[in-house]
ZAGUTI-32865 format. One record per residue (C-alpha): residue in three letters; x, y negated, z negated. Coordinates in steps of 0.5 Angstrom, whole numbers, plus 500, padded with zeros to 3 digits. Each point is the difference from the previous one (the first is absolute). Example, Ala and Ser with C-alpha at 12.3 -4.5 7.8 and 13.67 -1.06 7.14 Angstrom:
ZAGUTI-32865
Ala525509484Ser502493502
//
This chain:
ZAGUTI-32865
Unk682597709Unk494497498Unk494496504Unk493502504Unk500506505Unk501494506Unk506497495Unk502506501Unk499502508Unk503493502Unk507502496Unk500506504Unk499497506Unk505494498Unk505506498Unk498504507Unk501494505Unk507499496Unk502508501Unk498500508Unk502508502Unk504501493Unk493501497Unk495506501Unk492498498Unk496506497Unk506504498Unk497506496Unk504500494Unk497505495Unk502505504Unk508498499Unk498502492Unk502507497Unk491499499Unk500500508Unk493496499Unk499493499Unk498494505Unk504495505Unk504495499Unk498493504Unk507499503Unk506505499Unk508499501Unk505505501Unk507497495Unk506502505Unk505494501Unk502493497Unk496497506Unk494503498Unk500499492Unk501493502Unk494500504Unk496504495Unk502495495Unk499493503Unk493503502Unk499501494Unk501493497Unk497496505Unk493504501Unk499502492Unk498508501Unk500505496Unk506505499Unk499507499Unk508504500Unk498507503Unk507505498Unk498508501Unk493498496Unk501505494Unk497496495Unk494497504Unk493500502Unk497496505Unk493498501Unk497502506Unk498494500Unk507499501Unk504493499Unk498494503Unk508497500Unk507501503Unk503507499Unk508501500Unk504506500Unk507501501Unk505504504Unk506499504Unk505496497Unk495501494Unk501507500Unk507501499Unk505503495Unk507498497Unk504503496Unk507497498Unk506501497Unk499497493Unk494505498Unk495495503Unk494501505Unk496496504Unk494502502Unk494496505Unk494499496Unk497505507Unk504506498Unk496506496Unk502501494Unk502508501Unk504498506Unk504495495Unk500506494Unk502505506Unk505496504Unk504497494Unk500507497Unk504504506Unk505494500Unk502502492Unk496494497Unk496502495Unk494496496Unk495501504Unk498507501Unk493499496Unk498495505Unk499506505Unk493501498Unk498493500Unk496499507Unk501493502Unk505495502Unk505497496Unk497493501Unk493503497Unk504503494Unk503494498Unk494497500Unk497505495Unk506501497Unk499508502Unk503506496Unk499507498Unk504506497Unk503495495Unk502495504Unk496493503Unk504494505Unk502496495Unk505505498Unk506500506Unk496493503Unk506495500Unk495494504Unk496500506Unk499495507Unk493497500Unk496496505Unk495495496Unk495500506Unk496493497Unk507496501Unk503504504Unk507501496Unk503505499Unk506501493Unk503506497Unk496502493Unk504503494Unk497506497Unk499496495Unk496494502Unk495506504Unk498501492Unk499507501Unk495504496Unk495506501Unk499501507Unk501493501Unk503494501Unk500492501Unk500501508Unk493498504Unk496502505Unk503494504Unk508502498Unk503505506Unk505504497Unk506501506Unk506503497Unk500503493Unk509501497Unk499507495Unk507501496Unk501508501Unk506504497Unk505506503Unk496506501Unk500507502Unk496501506Unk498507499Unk498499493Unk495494502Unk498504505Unk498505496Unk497495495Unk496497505Unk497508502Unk497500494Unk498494499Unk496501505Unk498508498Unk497497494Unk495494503Unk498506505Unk497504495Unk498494495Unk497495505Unk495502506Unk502498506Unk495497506Unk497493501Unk502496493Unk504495497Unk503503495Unk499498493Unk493496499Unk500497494Unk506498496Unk501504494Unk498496493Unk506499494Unk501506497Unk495505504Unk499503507Unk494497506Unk499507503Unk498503492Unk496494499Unk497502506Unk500507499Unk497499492Unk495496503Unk496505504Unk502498507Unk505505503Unk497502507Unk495494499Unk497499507Unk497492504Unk499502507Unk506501503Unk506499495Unk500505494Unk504500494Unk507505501Unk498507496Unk508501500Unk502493497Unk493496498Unk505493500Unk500502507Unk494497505Unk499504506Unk496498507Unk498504505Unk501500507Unk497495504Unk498498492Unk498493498Unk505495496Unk493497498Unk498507497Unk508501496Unk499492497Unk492502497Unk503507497Unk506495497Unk495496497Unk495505498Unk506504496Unk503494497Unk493499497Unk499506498Unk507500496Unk499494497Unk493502498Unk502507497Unk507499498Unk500493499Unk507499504Unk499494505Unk504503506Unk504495505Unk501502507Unk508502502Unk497500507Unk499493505Unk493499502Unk500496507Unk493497502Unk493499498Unk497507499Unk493502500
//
């Protein structure tokens, strides 16, 4: 949403005296992230009943505020400036799993992603072990069209609920209407992803399970853990980020308080009680670099929210 700061004020104001007591002012919300650093959001809703999703998206419609859907915050970095608009998160009726009978499961876009790999998997329905390494929910997952180990989303996902908050409806997307490509797709900041249907097989558990154990083994040594979000830049046609990076000088590359990962250089680091500010200037400053001796334009796998310093 565009307009002047005082636009934007009375949107909140406006979205604020609709929300009554659903709504927190102030809420910090870079610390809901896997960075845990960043800013406040100016109004904060907690998705957990039909009643409330209502509420958010009539809100929304009459006042014009700018959305922002938080899930488990994996793949983002918030200003500490924070975010001058409404931020929703989904629990709950939003949170649950459903697995049936024809081989479908229907997942709320609240759930984490390594809760659906694991859950399905013990119930003998396979497909999704790899998302056992994906720290996020499943609303954010098909948003990104997330993936690893070989698999993305769009690979078992049969069509998913969304709320478009600017008109208030929500409707089912096909998969193939979601136009899924690279870490992306054709939803936007003000589509809410409620409930996403997968297409899984018979499995056997104890096969899944030793699967999903790797899995995890490999990221544990080939990715460094801590405050981060996973991959920073989107690997370009035909070669790796975390090589350009790595070629270009820049592993262990330090701004303030955030650090390129000496394990991983496609990894960002911040320290503790670091500053989103400093983590987006050595973003900048690496894709300049690469750009400046690898001649390779990076794009960002990662979502910026604010306006950082």
């Amino acid at each position: 949403m565009t307009g002047t700061a005082g636009e934007s004020i009375a949107r909140v104001e406006a979205a604020a005296a609709e929300l009554k007591e659903l709504a927190r002012r102030d809420e910090p919300i870079g610390p809901k992230t896997t960075y845990r650093t960043g800013g406040t959001a100016a109004l904060f809703v907690e998705i957990a009943s039909a009643a409330t999703l209502e509420a958010v998206a009539c809100a929304v419609a009459k006042s014009g505020v700018g959305v922002l859907a938080l899930g488990r915050g994996s793949n983002l970095l918030v200003a500490d400036s924070g975010f001058a608009g409404l931020c929703v998160t989904l629990a709950g009726d939003y949170a649950g799993l459903e697995l049936r009978d024809d081989g479908l499961a229907r997942a709320g876009g609240g759930l984490d992603y390594p809760v659906l790999a694991r859950r399905s998997a013990a119930a003998g329905r396979t497909g999704m072990e790899w998302a056992v390494g994906i720290p996020g929910s499943v609303g954010g997952a098909v948003v990104m069209n997330a993936g690893g180990h070989g698999a993305q989303t769009k690979d078992r996902l049969v069509s998913t609920l969304v709320l478009d908050l600017e008109r208030g409806e929500a409707a089912e997307w096909s998969n193939s209407a979601l136009t899924f490509a690279y870490r992306r797709s054709a939803l936007g900041a003000h589509h809410l992803v409620l409930s996403a249907t997968y297409q899984l097989a018979e499995g056997d558990p104890a096969r899944s399970a030793d699967t999903m154990s790797e899995i995890v083994a490999w990221r544990r040594a080939h990715q460094p853990g801590g405050r981060n979000a996973g991959s920073t830049f989107s690997n370009p046609p035909g070669d790796a980020a975390g090589r350009l990076i790595e070629v270009a000088g820049l592993k262990g590359m330090r701004v303030g308080s955030a650090q390129v990962s000496e394990k991983h250089a496609n990894f960002v680091q911040s320290d503790t009680n670091g500053s989103a500010d400093d983590v987006f200037r050595l973003i900048s400053e690496v894709r300049r670099l690469v750009l400046e001796r690898c001649g390779v334009e990076l794009s960002l796998e990662l979502r910026t929210v604010g306006e950082f310093r």
